[in-house]
C-alpha positions in Angstrom: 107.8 -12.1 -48.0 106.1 -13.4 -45.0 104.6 -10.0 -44.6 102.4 -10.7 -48.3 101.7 -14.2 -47.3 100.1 -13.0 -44.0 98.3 -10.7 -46.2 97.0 -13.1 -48.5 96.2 -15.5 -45.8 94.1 -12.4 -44.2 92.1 -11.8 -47.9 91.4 -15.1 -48.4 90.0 -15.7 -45.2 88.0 -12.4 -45.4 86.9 -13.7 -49.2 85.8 -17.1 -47.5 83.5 -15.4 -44.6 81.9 -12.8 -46.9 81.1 -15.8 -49.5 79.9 -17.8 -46.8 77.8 -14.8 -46.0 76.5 -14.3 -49.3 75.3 -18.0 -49.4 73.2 -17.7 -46.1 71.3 -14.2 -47.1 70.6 -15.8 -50.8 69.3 -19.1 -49.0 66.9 -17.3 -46.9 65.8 -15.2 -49.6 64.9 -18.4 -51.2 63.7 -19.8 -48.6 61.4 -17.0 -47.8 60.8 -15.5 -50.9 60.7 -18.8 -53.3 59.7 -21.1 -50.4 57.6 -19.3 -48.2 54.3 -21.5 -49.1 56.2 -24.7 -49.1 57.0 -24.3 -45.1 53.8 -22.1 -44.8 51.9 -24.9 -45.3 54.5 -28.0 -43.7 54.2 -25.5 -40.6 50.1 -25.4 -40.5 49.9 -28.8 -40.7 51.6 -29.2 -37.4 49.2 -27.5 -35.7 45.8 -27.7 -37.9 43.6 -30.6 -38.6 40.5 -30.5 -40.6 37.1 -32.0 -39.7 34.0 -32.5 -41.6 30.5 -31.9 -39.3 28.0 -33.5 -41.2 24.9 -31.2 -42.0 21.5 -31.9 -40.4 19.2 -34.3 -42.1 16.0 -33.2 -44.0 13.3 -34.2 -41.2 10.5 -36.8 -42.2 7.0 -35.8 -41.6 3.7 -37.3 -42.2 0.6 -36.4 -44.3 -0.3 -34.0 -40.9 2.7 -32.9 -40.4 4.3 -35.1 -37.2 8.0 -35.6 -37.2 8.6 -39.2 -38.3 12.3 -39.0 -38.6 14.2 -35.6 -36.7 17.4 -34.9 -35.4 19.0 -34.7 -32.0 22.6 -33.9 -31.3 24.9 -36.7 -30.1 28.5 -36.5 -29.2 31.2 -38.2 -31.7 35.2 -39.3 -30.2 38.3 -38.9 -32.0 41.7 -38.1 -31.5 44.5 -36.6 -33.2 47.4 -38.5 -33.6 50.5 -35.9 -33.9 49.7 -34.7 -30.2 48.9 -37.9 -28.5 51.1 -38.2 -24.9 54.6 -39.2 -25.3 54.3 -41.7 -22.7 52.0 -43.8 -24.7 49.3 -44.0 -22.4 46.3 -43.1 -25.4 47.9 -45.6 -27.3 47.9 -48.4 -24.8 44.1 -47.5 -24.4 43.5 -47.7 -28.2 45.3 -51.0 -28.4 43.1 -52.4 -25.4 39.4 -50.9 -26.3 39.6 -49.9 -29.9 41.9 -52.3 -31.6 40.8 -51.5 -35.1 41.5 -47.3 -34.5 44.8 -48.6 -33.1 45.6 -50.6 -36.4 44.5 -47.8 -38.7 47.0 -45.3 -36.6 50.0 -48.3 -37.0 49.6 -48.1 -40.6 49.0 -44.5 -41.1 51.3 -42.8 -38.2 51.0 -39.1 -40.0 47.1 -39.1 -39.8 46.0 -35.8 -38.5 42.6 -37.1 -37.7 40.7 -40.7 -36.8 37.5 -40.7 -35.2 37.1 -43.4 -32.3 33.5 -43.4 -32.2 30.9 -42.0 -33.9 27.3 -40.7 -32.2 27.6 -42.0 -28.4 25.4 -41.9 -25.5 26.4 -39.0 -23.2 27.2 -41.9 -20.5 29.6 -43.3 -22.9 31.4 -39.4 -23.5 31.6 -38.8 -19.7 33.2 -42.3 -19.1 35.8 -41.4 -22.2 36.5 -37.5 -20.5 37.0 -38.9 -17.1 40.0 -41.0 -18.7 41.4 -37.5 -19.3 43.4 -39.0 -22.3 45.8 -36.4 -24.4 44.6 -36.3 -28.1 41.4 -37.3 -27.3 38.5 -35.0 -28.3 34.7 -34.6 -28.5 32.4 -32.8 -31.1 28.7 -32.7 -31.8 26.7 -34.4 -34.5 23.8 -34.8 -35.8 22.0 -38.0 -35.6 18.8 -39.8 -36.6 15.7 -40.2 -34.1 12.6 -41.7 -35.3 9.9 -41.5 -32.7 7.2 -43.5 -33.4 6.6 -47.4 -34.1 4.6 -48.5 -37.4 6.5 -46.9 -39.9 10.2 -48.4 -39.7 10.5 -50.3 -42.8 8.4 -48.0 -44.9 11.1 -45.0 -43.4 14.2 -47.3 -43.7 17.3 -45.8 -41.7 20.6 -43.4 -42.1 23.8 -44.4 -41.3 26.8 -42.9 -39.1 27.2 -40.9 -41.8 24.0 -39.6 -42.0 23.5 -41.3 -45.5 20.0 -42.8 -46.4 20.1 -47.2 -46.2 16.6 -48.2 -47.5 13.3 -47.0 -47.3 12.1 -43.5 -47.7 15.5 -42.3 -46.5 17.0 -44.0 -49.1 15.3 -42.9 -52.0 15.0 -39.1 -50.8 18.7 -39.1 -50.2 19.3 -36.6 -52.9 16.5 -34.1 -50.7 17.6 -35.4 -46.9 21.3 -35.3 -47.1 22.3 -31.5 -47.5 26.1 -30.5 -47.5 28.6 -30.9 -44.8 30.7 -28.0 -43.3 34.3 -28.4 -42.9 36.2 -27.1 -39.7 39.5 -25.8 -38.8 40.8 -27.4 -35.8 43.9 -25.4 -34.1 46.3 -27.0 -31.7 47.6 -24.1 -29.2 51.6 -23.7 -29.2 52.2 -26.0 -26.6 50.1 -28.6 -28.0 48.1 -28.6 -24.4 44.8 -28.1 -26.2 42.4 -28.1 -29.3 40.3 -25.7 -30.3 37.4 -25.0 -33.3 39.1 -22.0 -35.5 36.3 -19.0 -35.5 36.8 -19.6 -39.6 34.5 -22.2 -41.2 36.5 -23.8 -44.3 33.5 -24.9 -45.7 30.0 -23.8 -44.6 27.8 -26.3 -45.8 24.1 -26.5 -45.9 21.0 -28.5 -44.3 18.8 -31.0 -46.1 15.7 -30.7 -47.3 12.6 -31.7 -45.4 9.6 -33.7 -47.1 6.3 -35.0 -46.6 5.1 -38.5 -46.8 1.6 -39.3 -47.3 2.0 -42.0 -44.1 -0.2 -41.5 -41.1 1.5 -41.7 -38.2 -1.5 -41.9 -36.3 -3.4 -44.6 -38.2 0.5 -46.7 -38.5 0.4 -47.0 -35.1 -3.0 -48.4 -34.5 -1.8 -51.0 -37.1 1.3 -51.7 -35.7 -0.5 -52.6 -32.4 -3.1 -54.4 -34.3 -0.6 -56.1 -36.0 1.9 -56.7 -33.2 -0.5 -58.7 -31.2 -2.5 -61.2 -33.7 1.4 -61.8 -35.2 2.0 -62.6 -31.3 -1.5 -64.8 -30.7 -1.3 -66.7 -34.0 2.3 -67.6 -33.3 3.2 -66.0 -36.8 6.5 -65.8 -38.5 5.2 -62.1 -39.9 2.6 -60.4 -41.0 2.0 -56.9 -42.8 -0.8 -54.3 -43.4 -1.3 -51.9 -46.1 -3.3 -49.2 -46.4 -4.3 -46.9 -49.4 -6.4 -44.0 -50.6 -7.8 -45.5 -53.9 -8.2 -42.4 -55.9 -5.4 -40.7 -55.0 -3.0 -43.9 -54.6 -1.7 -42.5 -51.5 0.0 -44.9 -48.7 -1.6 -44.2 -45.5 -0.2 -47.1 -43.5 3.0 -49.3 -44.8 3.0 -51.5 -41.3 4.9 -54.8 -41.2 5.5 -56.8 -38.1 7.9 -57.6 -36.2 9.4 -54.3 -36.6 12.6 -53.4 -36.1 14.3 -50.2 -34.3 16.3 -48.0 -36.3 17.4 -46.0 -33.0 19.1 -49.1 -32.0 20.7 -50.4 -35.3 24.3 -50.9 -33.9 23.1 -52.2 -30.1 20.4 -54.8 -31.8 20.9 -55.2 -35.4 17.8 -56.8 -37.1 17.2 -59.8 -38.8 16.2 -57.7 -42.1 15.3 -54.1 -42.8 13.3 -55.3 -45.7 9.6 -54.5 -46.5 7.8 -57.3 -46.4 5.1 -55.2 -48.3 7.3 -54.2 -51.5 10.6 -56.3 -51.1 9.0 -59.7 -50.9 6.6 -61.6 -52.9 4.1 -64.5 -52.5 1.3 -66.7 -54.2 -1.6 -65.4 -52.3 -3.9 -68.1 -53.5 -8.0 -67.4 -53.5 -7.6 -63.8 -53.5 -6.9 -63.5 -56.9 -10.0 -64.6 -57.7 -11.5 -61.0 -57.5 -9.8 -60.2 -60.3 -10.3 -63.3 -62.6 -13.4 -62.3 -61.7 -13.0 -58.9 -62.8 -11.7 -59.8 -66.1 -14.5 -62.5 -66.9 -17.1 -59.8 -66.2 -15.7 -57.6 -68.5 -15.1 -59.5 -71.5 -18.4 -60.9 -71.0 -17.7 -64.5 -70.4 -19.6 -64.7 -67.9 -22.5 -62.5 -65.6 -23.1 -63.2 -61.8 -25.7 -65.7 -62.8 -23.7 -68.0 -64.8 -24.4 -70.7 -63.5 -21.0 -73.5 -63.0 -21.1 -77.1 -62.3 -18.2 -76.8 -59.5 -18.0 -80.8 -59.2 -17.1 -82.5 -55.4 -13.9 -82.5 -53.7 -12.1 -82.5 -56.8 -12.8 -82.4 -60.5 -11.1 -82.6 -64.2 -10.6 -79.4 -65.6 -9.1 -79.3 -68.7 -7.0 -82.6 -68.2 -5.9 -81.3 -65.1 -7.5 -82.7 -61.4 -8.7 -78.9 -59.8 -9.1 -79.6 -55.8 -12.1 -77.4 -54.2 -12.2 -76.6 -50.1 -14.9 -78.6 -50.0 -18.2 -80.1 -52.3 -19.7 -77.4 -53.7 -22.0 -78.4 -56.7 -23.5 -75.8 -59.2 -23.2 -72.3 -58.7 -24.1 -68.7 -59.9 -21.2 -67.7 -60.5 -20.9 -65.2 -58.1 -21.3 -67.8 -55.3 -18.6 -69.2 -57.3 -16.4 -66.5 -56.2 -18.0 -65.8 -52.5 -17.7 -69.5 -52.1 -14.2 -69.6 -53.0 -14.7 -72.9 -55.8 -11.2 -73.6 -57.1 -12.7 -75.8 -59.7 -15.4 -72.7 -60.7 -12.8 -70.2 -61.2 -10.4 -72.3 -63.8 -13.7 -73.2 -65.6 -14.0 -69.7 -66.1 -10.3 -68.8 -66.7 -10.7 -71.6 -69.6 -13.3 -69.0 -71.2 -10.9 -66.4 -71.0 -8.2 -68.2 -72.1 -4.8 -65.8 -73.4 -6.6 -62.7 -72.2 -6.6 -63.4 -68.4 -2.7 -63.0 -68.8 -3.8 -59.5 -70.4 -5.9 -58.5 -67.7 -3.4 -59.5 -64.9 -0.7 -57.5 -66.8 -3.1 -54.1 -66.8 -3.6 -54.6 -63.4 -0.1 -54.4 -62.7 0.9 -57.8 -61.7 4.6 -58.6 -62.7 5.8 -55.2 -63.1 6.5 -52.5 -60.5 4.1 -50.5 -58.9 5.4 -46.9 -60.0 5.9 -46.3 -56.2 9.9 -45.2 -57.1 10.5 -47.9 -53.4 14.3 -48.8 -53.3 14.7 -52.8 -54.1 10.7 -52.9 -55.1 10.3 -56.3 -56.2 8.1 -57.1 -59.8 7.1 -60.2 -58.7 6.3 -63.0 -61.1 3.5 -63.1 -63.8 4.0 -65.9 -66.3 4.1 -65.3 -69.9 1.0 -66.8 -71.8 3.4 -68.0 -74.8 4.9 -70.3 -71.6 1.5 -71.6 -70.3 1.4 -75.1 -69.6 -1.9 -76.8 -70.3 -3.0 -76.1 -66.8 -1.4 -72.6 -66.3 -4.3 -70.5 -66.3 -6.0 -72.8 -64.5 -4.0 -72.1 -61.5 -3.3 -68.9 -62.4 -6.9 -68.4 -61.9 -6.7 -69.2 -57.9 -3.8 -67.2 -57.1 -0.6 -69.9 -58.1 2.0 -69.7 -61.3 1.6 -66.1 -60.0 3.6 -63.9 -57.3 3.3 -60.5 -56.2 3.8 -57.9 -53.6 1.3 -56.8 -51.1 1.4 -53.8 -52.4 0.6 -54.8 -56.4 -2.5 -56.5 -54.9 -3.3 -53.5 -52.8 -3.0 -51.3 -56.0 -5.1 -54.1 -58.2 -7.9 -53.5 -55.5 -7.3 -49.6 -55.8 -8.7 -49.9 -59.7 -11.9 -51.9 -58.1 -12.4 -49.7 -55.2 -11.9 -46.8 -57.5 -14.5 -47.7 -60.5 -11.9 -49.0 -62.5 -9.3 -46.3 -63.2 -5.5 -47.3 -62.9 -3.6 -45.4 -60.0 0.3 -45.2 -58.8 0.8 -45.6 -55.1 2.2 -42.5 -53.5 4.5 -41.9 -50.8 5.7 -38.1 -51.2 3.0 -35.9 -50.6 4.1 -33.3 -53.1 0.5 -31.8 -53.1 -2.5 -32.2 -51.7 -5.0 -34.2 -54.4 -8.1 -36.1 -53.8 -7.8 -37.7 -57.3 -4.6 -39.2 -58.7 -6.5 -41.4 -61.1 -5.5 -42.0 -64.5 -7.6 -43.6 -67.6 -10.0 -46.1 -67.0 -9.8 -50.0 -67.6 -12.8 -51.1 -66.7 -16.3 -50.8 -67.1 -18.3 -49.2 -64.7 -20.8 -52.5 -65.4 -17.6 -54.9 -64.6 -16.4 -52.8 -61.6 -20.1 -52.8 -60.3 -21.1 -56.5 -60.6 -17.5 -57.2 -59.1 -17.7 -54.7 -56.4 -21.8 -56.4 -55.5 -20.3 -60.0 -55.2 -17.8 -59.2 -53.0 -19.6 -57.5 -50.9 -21.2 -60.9 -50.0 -18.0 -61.6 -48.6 -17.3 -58.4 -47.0 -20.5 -58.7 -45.1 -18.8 -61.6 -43.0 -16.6 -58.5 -41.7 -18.9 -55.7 -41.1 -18.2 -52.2 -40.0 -21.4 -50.6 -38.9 -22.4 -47.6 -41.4 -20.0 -48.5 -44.4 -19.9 -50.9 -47.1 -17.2 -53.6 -47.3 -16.1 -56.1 -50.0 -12.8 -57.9 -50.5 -11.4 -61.7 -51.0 -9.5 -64.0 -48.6 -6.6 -66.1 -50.0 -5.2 -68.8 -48.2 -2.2 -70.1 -50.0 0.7 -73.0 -49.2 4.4 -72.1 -49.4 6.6 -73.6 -50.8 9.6 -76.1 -49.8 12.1 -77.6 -51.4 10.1 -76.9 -54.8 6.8 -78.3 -53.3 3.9 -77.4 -51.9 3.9 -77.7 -47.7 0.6 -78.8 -46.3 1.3 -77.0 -42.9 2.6 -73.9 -44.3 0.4 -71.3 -45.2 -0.1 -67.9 -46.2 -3.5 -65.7 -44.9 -4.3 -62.6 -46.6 -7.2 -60.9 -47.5 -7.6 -57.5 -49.5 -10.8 -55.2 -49.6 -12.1 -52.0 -49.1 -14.6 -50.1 -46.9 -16.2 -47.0 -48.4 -19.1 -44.4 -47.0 -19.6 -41.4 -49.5 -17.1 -39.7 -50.9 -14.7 -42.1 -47.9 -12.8 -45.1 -49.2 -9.8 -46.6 -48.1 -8.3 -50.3 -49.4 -6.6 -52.5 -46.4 -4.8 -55.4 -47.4 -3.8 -57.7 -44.4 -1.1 -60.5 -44.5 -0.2 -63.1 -42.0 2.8 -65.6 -42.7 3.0 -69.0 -41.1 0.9 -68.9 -37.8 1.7 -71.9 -35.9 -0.6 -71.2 -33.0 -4.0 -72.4 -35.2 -5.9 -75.3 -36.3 -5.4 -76.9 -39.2 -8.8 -76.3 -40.3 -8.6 -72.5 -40.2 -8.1 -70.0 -43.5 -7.4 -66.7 -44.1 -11.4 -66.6 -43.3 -11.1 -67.3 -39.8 -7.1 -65.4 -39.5 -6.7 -62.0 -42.4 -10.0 -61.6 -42.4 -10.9 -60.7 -39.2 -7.3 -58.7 -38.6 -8.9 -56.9 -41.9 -12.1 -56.1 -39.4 -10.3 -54.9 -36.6 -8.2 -52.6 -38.2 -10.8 -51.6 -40.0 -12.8 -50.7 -36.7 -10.1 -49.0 -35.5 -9.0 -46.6 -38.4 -12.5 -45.3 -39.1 -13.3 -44.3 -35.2 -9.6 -42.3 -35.6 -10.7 -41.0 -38.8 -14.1 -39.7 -37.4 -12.5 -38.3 -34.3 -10.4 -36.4 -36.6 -13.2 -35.4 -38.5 -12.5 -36.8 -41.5 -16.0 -38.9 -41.9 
């Protein structure tokens, strides 16, 4: 009896071990047949993190080929959380110098990856190394250098993440950006180290690079120009554009004070806008040109018209018309070289609904065609709106904004015998003629071009001819007119031969001037000097 209970003890014993037995060889088949990806993958992620190296940037170069935005390589922190020191000392660090990295690990402990700082100076990577902190690594980047001054807010600026902001990098961002690669980072057995896996997850690609029809050259005579009348008319700005009529081609996009895109983070600006295409303005008596423009071609009136252009002051209209000064009767185009306020709306009244036609063909109130991020349209008022004295004013540059560069292309279609053009930046080909049908006649474009040429000769350049219009204009406050602010422009063109180039020069609130002084005595002569200046580059280049 106890022999078969011993017995039985014995078997069930045996039964129990061998079932026992069973269950661990069919949970490791599982695990390792069934499973085998599941813990494949939970044990790679203990010692692999993934990191995405951001592709070079398409570099930026001008008409001739010079770099205007390239790339360097700059060194980028981060640190891996899972193999940070036990004893806490990278933490304690984080908490003290990076407080925000510090918070993001808090709230996401199983992050396999945080950057601490993104494209540093290489003092700022050997001060981090000599630290010797565990989890803390280094890799290389690419990052943004722009080289030369004159040309920042026309080139805008990338981010950390090598994305395009505004300007030109901005709206090539499709072309610039390229693909990023994506790396496998291995973490030895002993977690003593890091290091880049010989595999590439992800091979990415570089950007594109493009060509901008900017000078680099001739942007930084302007910037200089620029830099110091802004500085000696104690100016709150002032901008210069300059354009190839007949092609429509932006040679110069300058605007001042400038800011440095190298230096974004360590001295952020006050604005990265262009004042030249993201702001507008009532120039005032620059407009005239083309009121002129349109009288001449509907016929209204021919340079020898001759206007009674009152005193002071006279009734046009209904509405009291304010000249400079006394001028009396006038051929009309002393009307015009003279600058009479109460001249040009006498005129305007004689074209009546079609100067708002003639505005709208030469491109005021809509954009430009130039395909510029945040372009502004400016402001052309709608002829059924008129008031009674609308065209009137309209006539001498107010009830009317626009960008510097909708009046630089208006004087394009002048300079150009009277064919409408698109500013350019992206030099896709070389052409000499980007004009498209004609708008006005080549009488109209003539007479206009002859009596403003009166005015150009106040700003000679010796061996070319010049003609443009100065427009000094008030700004406005609190929904009036300021008698001590003012805006100075003036926008012309100098031509010899087949040469031509249109300047347009801008100067915004110059506090260091008499109260007497215009855009005569202030854009004018900036318009003179830059002038002098591009044409002895452009003849040392051999261009004239």
């Amino acid at each position: 009896m106890g022999g078969d209970w011993g017995r039985g003890r014995i078997a069930f014993l045996f039964f129990l071990f061998v079932s026992a037995f069973l269950l661990v060889i069919v949970r490791l088949a599982y695990l390792q047949l069934y499973r085998n990806d599941f813990f494949a993958a939970r044990a790679k992620e203990q010692y692999e993190s993934r990191v995405e190296v951001l592709p070079e940037r398409g570099v930026i170069h001008d008409r001739n080929g010079e770099p205007l935005a390239m790339n360097i390589l700059k060194p980028s922190a981060f640190v891996v959380p899972n193999i940070l020191d036990p004893d806490g000392r990278t933490f304690e660090f984080l908490e003290e110098k990076y407080p925000e990295v510090f918070s993001r690990l808090e709230k996401n402990p199983k992050s396999k990856f945080t950057w601490l700082e993104r494209k540093i100076s290489a003092e700022k990577k050997a001060e981090l190394s000599a630290m010797k902190l565990p989890g803390l690594y280094f890799v290389d980047e690419t990052a943004r250098l722009y080289p030369f001054s004159g040309s920042s807010f026309a080139m805008g600026f990338s981010g950390v993440d090598n994305n395009g902001l505004s300007g030109v990098e901005l709206a090539c961002e499709s072309l610039l950006q390229g693909v990023p690669s994506v790396f496998v980072i291995d973490r030895d057995a002993r977690s003593n180290g890091l290091y880049f896996s010989s595999n590439i997850e992800k091979r990415g690609c570089p950007g594109t690079s493009v060509t901008l029809t900017l000078d680099k050259g001739l942007s930084c005579v302007v910037a200089d120009e620029l830099e110091k009348t802004v500085k000696n008319l104690g100016a709150e700005s002032g901008s210069t554009l300059i354009l190839e009529p007949n092609s429509g081609d932006v040679l110069a996009m300058v605007t001042c004070p400038e800011f440095d895109p190298n230096r974004m983070r360590e001295k952020p600006p006050k604005s990265t806008k262009s004042q030249v295409v993201h702001d507008s303005f009532e120039f005032g008596s620059v407009i005239k040109m083309f009121t002129a423009l349109a009288a001449l071609e509907e016929g209204v009136v021919d340079p020898e018209t001759v206007i009674d252009c009152g005193g002071a002051s006279a009734v046009v209209n209904k509405t009291r018309i304010e000249n400079w000064r006394p001028l009396g009767v006038l051929p009309f185009r002393d009307v015009i070289r003279r600058s009479s306020n109460v001249g040009v709306a006498k005129t305007a009244l004689k074209l009546g609904n079609k100067l708002y036609d003639h505005f709208d063909k030469l491109g005021f109130g809509k954009k430009t065609g130039l395909n510029f991020p945040g372009e502004r349209t400016g402001f052309l008022n709608a002829s059924k709106k008129w008031s009674r004295s609308s065209p009137l004013v309209m006539s001498y540059g107010y009830e009317l904004s626009s960008t510097l560069l909708q009046l630089g292309k208006a004087t394009c279609i002048i300079a150009n015998g009277g064919h409408s053009v698109e500013p350019r930046l992206m030099l896709d080909d070389w052409v000499y003629e980007n004009r498209g049908e004609r708008l006005y006649s080549e009488k109209a474009v003539a007479q206009t071009k002859e009596i403003l040429e009166g005015i150009g000769k106040r700003y000679p350049i010796d061996g070319f001819k010049v003609f443009g219009k100065t427009g000094t204009a008030r700004c406005l406050r609190n929904k009036r007119y300021s008698k001590n602010d003012h805006v100075f422009s003036f926008s012309g063109a100098i031509e010899q031969g087949e040469y031509s180039r249109v300047v347009v020069t801008f100067i915004k609130e110059a506090k260091k001037v008499e109260h007497w002084m215009t855009a005569a005595q202030i854009a004018g002569p900036l318009f003179q000097r830059i002038a002098q200046r591009m044409v002895l580059l452009d003849k040392m280049r051999g261009v004239i």
